[in-house]
RODO-2510 file (C-alpha; in nm, 4 decimals, decimal comma):
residues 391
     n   res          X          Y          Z
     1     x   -12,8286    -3,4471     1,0960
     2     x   -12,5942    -3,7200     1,1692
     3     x   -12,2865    -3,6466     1,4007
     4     x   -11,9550    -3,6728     1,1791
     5     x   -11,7063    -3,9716     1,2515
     6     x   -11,3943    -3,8458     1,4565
     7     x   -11,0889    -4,0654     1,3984
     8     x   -10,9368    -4,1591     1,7101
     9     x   -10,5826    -4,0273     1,7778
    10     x   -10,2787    -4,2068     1,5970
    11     x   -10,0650    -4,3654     1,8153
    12     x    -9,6872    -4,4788     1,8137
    13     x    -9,6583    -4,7892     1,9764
    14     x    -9,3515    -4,8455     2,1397
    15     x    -9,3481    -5,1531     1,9055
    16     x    -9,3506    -4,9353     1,6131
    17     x    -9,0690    -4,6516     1,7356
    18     x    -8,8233    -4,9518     1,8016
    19     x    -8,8511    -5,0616     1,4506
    20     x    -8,8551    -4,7141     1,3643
    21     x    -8,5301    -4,6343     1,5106
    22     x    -8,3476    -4,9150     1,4336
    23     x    -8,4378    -4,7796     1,0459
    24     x    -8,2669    -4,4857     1,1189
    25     x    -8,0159    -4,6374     1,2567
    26     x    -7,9571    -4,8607     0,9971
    27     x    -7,9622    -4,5899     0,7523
    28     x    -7,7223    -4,4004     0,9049
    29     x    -7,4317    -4,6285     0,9543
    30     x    -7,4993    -4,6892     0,5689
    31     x    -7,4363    -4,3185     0,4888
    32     x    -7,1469    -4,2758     0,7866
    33     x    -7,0065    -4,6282     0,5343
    34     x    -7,0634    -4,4521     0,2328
    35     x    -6,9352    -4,1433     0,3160
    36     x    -6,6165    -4,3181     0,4325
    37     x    -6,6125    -4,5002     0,1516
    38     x    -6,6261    -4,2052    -0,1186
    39     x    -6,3576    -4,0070     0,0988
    40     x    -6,1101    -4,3127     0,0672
    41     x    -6,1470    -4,3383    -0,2956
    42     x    -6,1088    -3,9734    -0,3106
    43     x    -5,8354    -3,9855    -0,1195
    44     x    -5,6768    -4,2473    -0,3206
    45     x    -5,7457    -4,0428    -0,6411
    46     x    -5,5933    -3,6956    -0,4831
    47     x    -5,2998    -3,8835    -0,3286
    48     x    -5,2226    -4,0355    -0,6367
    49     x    -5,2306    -3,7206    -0,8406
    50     x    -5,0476    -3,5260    -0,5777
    51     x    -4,8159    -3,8342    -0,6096
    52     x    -4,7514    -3,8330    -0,9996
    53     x    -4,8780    -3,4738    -1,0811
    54     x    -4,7445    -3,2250    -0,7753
    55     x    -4,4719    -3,3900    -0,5503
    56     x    -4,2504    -3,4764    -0,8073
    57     x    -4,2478    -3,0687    -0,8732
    58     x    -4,2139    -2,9605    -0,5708
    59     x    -3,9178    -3,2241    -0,4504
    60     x    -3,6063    -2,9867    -0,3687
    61     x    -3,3239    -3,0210    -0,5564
    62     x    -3,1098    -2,7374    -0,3870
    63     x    -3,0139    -2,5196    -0,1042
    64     x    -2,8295    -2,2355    -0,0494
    65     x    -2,7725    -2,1501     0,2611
    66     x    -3,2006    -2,1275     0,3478
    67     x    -3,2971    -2,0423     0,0550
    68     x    -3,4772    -2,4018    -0,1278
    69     x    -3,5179    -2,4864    -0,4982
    70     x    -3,7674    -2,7394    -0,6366
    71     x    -3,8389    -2,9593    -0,9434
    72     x    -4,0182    -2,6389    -1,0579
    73     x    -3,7098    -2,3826    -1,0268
    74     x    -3,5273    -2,6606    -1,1822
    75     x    -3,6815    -2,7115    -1,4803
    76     x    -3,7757    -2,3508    -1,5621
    77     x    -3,3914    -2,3117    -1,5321
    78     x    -3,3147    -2,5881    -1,7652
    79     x    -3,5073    -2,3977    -2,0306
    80     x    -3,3797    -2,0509    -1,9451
    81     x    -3,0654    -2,2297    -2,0296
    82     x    -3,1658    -2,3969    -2,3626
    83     x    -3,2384    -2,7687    -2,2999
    84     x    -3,4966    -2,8013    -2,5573
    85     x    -3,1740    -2,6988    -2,8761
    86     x    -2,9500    -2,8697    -2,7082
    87     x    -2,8345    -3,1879    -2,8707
    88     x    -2,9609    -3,5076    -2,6696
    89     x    -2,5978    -3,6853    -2,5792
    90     x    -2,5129    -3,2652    -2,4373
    91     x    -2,7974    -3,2534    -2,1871
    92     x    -2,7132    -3,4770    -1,9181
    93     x    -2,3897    -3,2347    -1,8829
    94     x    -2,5928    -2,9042    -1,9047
    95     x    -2,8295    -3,0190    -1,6851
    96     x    -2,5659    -3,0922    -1,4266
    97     x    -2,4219    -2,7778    -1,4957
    98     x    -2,7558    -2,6017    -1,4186
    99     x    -2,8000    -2,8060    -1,0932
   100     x    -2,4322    -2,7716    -0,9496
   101     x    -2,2907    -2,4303    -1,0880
   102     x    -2,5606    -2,1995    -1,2736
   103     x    -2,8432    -2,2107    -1,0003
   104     x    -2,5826    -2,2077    -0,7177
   105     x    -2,3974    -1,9224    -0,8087
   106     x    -2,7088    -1,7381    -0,8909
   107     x    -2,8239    -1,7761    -0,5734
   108     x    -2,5023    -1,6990    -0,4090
   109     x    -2,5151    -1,3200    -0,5988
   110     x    -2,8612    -1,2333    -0,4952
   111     x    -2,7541    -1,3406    -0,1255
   112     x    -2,4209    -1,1358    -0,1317
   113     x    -2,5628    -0,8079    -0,3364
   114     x    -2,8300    -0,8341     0,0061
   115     x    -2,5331    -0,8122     0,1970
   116     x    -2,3856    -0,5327     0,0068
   117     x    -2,6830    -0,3424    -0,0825
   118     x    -2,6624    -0,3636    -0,4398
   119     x    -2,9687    -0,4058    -0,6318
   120     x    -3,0797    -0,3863    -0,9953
   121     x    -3,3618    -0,1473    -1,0938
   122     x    -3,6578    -0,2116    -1,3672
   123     x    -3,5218    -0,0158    -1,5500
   124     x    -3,1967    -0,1381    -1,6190
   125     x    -3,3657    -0,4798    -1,6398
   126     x    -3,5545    -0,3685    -1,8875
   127     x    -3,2838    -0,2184    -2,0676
   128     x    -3,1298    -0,5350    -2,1185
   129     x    -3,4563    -0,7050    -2,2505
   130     x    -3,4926    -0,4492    -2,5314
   131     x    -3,1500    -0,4854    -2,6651
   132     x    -3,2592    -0,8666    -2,6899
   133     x    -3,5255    -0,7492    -2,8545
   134     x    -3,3267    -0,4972    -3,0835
   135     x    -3,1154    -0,7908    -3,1954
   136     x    -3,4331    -0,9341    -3,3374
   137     x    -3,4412    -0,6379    -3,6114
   138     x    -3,2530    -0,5717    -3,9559
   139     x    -2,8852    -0,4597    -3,8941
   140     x    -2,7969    -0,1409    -4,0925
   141     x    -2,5677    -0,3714    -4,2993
   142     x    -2,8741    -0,6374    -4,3805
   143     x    -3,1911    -0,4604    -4,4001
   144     x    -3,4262    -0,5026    -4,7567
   145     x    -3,5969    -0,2060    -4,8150
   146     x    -3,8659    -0,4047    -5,0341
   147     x    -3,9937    -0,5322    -4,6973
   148     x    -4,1580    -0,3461    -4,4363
   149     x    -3,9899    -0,2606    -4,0959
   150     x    -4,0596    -0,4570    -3,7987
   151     x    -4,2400    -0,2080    -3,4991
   152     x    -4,1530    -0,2243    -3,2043
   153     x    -4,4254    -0,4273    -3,1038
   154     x    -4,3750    -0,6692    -3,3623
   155     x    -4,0419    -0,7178    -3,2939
   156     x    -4,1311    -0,8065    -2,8503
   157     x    -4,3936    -1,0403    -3,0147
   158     x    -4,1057    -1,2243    -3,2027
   159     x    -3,9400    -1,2074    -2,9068
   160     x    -4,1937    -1,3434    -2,6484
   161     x    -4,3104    -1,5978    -2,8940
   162     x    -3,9029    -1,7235    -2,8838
   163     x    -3,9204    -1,7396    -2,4872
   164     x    -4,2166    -1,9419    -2,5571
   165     x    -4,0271    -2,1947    -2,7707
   166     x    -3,7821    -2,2556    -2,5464
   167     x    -4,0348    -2,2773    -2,2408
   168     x    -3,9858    -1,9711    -2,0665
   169     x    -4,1730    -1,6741    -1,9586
   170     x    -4,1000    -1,3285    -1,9334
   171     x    -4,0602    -1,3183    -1,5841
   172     x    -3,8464    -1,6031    -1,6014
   173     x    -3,6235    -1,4385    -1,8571
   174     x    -3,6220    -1,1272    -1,6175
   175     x    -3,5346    -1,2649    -1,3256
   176     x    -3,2183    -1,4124    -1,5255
   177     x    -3,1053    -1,0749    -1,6521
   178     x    -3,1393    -0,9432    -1,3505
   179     x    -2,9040    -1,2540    -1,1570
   180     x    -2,6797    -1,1431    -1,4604
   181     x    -2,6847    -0,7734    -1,3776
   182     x    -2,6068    -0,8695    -1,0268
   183     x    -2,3254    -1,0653    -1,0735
   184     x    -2,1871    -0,7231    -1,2763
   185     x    -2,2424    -0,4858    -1,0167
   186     x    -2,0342    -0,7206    -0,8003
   187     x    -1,7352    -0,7524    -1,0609
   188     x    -1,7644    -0,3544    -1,0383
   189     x    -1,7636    -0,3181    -0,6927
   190     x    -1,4776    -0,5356    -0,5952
   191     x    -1,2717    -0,4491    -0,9025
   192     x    -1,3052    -0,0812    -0,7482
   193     x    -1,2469    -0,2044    -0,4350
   194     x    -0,9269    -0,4525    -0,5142
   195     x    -0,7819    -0,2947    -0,7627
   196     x    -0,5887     0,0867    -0,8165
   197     x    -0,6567     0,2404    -1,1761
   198     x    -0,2495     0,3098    -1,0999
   199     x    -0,0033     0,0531    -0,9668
   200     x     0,3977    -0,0146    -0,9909
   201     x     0,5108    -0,1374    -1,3141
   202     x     0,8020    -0,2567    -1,5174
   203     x     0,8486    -0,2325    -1,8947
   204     x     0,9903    -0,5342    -1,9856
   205     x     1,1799    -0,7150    -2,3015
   206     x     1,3140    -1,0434    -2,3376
   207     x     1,3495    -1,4269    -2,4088
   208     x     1,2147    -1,7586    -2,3920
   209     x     1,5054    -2,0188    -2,4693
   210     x     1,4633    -2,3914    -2,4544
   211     x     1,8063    -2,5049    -2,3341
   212     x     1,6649    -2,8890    -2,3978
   213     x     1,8818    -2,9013    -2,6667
   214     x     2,2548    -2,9968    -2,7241
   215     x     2,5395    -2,8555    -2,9973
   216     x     2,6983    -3,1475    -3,1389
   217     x     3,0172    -3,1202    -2,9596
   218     x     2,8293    -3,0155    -2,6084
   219     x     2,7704    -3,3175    -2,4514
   220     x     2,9238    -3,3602    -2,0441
   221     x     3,3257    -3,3655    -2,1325
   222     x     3,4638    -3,5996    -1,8132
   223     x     3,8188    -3,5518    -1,9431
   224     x     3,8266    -3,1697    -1,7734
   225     x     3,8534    -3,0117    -2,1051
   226     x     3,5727    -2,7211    -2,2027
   227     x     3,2256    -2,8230    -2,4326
   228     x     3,2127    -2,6160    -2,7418
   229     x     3,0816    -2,3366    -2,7373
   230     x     2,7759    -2,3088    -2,8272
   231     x     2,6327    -2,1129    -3,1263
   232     x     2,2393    -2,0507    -3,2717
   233     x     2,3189    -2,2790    -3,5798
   234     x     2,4078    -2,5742    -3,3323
   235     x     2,1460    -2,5806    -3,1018
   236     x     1,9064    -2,8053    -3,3067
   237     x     1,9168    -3,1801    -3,2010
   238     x     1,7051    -3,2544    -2,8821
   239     x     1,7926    -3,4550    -2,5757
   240     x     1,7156    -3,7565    -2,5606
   241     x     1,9748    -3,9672    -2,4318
   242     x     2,1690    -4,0572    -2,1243
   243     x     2,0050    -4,0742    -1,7453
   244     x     1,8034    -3,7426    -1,6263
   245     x     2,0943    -3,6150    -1,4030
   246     x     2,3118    -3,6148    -1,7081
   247     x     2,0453    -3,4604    -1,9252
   248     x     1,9748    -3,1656    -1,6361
   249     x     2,3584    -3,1502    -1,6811
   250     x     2,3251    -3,0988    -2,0530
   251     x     2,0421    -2,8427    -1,9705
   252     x     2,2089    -2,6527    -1,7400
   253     x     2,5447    -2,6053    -1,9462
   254     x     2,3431    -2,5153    -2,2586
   255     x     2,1454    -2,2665    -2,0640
   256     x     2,4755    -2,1290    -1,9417
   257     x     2,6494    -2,0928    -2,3017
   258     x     2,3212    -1,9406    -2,4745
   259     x     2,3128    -1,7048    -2,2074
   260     x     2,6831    -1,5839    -2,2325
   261     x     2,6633    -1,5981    -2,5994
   262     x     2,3479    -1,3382    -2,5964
   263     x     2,5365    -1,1378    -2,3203
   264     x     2,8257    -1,1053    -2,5215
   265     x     2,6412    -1,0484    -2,8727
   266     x     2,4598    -0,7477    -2,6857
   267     x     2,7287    -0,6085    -2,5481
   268     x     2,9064    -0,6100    -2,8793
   269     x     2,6057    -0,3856    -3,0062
   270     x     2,3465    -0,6367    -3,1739
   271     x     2,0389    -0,5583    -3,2021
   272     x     1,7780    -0,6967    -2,8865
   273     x     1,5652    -0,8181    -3,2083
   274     x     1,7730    -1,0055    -3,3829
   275     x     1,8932    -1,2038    -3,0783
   276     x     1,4913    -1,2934    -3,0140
   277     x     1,4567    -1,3672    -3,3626
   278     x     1,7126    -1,6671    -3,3507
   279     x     1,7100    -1,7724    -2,9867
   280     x     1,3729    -1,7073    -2,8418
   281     x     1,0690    -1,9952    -2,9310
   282     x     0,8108    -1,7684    -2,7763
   283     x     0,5763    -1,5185    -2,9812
   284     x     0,5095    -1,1622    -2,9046
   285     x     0,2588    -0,8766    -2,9560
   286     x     0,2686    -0,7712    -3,3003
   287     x     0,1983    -0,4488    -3,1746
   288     x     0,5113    -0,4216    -3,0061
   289     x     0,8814    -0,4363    -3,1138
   290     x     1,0018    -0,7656    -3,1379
   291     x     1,1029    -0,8873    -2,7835
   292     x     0,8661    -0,6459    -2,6331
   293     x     0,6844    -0,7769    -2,3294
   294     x     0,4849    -0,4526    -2,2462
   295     x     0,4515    -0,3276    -1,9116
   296     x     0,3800    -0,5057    -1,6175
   297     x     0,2546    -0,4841    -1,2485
   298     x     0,3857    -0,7552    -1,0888
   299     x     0,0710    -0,9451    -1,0415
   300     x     0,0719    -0,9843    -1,4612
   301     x     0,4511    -1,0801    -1,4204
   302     x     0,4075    -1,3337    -1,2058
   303     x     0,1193    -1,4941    -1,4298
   304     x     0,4031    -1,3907    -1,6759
   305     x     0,6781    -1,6345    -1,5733
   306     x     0,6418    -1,6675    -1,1913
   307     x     0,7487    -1,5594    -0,8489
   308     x     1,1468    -1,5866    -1,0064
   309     x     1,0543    -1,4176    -1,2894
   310     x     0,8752    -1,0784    -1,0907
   311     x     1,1202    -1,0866    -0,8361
   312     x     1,3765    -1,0462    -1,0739
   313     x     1,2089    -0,8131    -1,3328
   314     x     1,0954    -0,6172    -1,0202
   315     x     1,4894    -0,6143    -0,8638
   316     x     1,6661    -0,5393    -1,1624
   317     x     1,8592    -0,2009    -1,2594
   318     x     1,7474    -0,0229    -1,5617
   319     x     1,8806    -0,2002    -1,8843
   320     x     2,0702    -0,4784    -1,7001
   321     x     2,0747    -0,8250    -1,8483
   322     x     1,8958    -1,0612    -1,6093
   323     x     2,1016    -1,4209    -1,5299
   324     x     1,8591    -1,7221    -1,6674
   325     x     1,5015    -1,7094    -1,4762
   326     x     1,4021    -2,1267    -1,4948
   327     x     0,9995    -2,2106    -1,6013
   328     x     0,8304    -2,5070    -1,5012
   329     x     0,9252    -2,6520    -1,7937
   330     x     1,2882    -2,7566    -1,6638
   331     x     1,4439    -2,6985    -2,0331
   332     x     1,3429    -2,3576    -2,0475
   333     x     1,4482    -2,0344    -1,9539
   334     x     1,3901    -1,6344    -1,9610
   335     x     1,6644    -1,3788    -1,9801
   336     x     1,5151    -1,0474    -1,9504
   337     x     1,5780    -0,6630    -1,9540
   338     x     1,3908    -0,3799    -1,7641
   339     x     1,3838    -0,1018    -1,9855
   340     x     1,1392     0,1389    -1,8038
   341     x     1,0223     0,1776    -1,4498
   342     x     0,7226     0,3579    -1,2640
   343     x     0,6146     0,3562    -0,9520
   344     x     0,2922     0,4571    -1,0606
   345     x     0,1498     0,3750    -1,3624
   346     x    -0,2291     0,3355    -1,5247
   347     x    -0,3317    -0,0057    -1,5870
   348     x    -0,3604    -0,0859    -1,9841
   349     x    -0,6776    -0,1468    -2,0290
   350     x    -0,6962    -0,5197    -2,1154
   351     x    -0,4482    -0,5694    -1,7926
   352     x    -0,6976    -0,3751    -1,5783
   353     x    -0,9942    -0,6309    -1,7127
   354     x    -0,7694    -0,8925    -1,6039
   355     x    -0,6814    -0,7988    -1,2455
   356     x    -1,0315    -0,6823    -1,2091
   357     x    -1,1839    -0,9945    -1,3304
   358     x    -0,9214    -1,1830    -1,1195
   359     x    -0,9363    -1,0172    -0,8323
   360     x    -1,3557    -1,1014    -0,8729
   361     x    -1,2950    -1,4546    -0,8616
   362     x    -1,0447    -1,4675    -0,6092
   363     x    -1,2967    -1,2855    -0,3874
   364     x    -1,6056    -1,5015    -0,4807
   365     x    -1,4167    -1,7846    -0,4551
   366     x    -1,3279    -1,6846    -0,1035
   367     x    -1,6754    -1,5621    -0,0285
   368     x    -1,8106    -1,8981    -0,1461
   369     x    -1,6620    -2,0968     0,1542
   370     x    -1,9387    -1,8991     0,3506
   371     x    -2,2275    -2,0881     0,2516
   372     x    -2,3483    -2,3738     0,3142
   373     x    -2,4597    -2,5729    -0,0515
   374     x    -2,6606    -2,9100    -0,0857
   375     x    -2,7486    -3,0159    -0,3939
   376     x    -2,7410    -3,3894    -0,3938
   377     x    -3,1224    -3,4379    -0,3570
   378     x    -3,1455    -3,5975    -0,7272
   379     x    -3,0141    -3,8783    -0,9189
   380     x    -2,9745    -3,9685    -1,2294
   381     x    -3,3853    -4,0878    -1,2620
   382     x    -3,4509    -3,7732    -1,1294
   383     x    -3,2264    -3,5496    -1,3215
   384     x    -3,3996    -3,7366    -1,6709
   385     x    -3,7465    -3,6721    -1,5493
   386     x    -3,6833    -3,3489    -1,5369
   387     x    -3,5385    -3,3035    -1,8399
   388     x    -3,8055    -3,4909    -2,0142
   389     x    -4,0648    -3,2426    -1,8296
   390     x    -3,8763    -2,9424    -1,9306
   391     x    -3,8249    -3,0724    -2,3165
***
């Protein structure tokens, strides 16, 4: 039987690996190309989303103290504040109004109510959203009992569906309500800090004259005889003529005469009324007597007619005639009478509001100069994109 074949051992010759290994070689630097290659292009094509999609979002546009806003923030504020039914030619304004005042001040509650330790709950947060909601039902006054009642659930559909319209989620919406609800509990907690439910106050009645007019015989007499005197019925043409120092002279005699003539009226027994009926050029409460000026703590009297005007009501003896208390309007003048006095008194309601209210923005104002604000990261290209992104 014949003896198979054997095949004799292959061999690499070194001739062979060289060319072998310069292949690889070859094929390697091709891949290590290609590679780099792909990863530039799809670097190109990420940068250049990132650069049209995702930077412009997340630019800043604010900060408050640490705290940063973005494009994003921006725009969802924009549409928790209506852009998208506001008229075109109004949204350049609102949308500065957002950037410079609404997202500020925001900010600046949720910082201070830190501060404070005031917080708002879920629940009162909620609260708030389902009287939004409520407001989408019939009113007692408007309902049509041919068509069906709304549920509940219909009714936070509406509502949600609305949010959606304007470009807003529910959390966005929250998160407003509950910036609003801080801002509250502030007012609350400094007007029971600032202000007393009982302060001094005056009850006060009296006149607004405008002395800028002349009686016809009342002009400046150089001769040293006496002006007219001067009566309601004369007091009608204005001033007009002459240099100022000779019209403050006309002024200031008028006011004189119109004051003795009231003094003198009053003291003859007229009635307060009638004299405000033909002298004064101011109106009054029609809930009070005519003449009435209510009662005052001396903040409101100040407001009233100035610093003069409370020192005087606030210095005065009971049912005294005041001399003439000057405005800022140099032709005018108050004469009034303290009728009542107590040195402690509860605020009216609508002048507690006030002083509360007041005494809020004179603190927040104050507080304000605490924090540090930039908000000039956008122009006016950037302030239109994102308006266009949040229409």
């Amino acid at each position: 039987m014949p003896k198979k074949k054997q095949h004799s051992e292959w061999v690499i010759t070194k001739g062979q690996r060289s060319r072998w290994q310069k292949e690889q070689k070859r094929r390697r630097i091709v891949i290590i190309i290609s590679s780099v290659i792909i990863s530039i292009v799809l670097g190109l094509v990420i940068y250049a989303i990132y650069d049209s999609q995702v930077a412009p979002y997340s630019k800043t546009v604010l900060k408050v103290n640490d705290k940063s806003f973005d494009m994003n923030d921006y725009i969802d504020m924009l549409q928790l504040n209506g852009i998208r039914v506001i008229s075109p030619e109004l949204q350049a304004d609102i949308a500065g109004t957002v950037l410079h005042d609404i997202m500020p001040a925001s900010e600046k509650y949720r910082q201070i109510s830190a501060e404070l330790g005031l917080a708002v709950t879920e629940e009162e947060i909620e609260e708030k959203v389902q009287e939004q909601i409520d407001l989408l039902g019939p009113s007692d006054d408007n309902s049509d009992e041919t068509q069906p009642t709304p549920s509940d659930e219909d009714l936070r559909e509406i509502f949600l569906d609305s949010l959606d319209t304007r470009g807003t989620s529910e959390k966005e919406f929250r998160e407003q309500i509950a910036a609003a609800l801080l801002r509250v509990k502030l007012q609350e907690h400094i007007g029971d800090t600032e202000v007393p439910a009982e302060m001094p106050q005056v009850h006060i009645r009296g006149l607004l004259i405008d002395a800028g007019t002349e009686a016809a015989t009342a002009a400046p007499d150089t001769t040293g005889t006496p002006s007219a005197t001067v009566t309601p019925d004369e007091i009608t043409s204005p001033v007009t003529s002459g240099t100022s120092a000779a019209n403050n002279e006309i002024i200031k005699a008028n006011a004189e005469e119109i004051y003795n003539t009231i003094k003198e009226r009053l003291d003859d027994g007229e009635e307060f009324a009638i004299l405000v009926e033909e002298f004064s050029i101011t109106s009054y409460d029609p809930e009070l007597e005519v003449g009435d000026l209510g009662w005052m703590p001396e903040e409101i009297a100040i407001l009233y007619g100035g610093e003069e005007f409370a020192s005087e009501a606030f210095g005065l003896e009971l049912d005294t005639l005041s001399s003439p208390i000057p405005t800022i309007a140099n032709t005018q003048f108050w004469i009034i009478e303290v009728i009542e006095k107590e040195e402690s008194k509860v605020l009216e309601e609508s002048t507690e509001t006030y002083l509360r209210s007041k005494a809020f923005d004179d603190w927040f104002t104050e507080k304000s100069n605490d924090f540090t604000i930039k908000d000039d990261y956008l122009d006016a290209e950037d302030i239109a994109w994102a308006i266009e992104k949040a229409l």
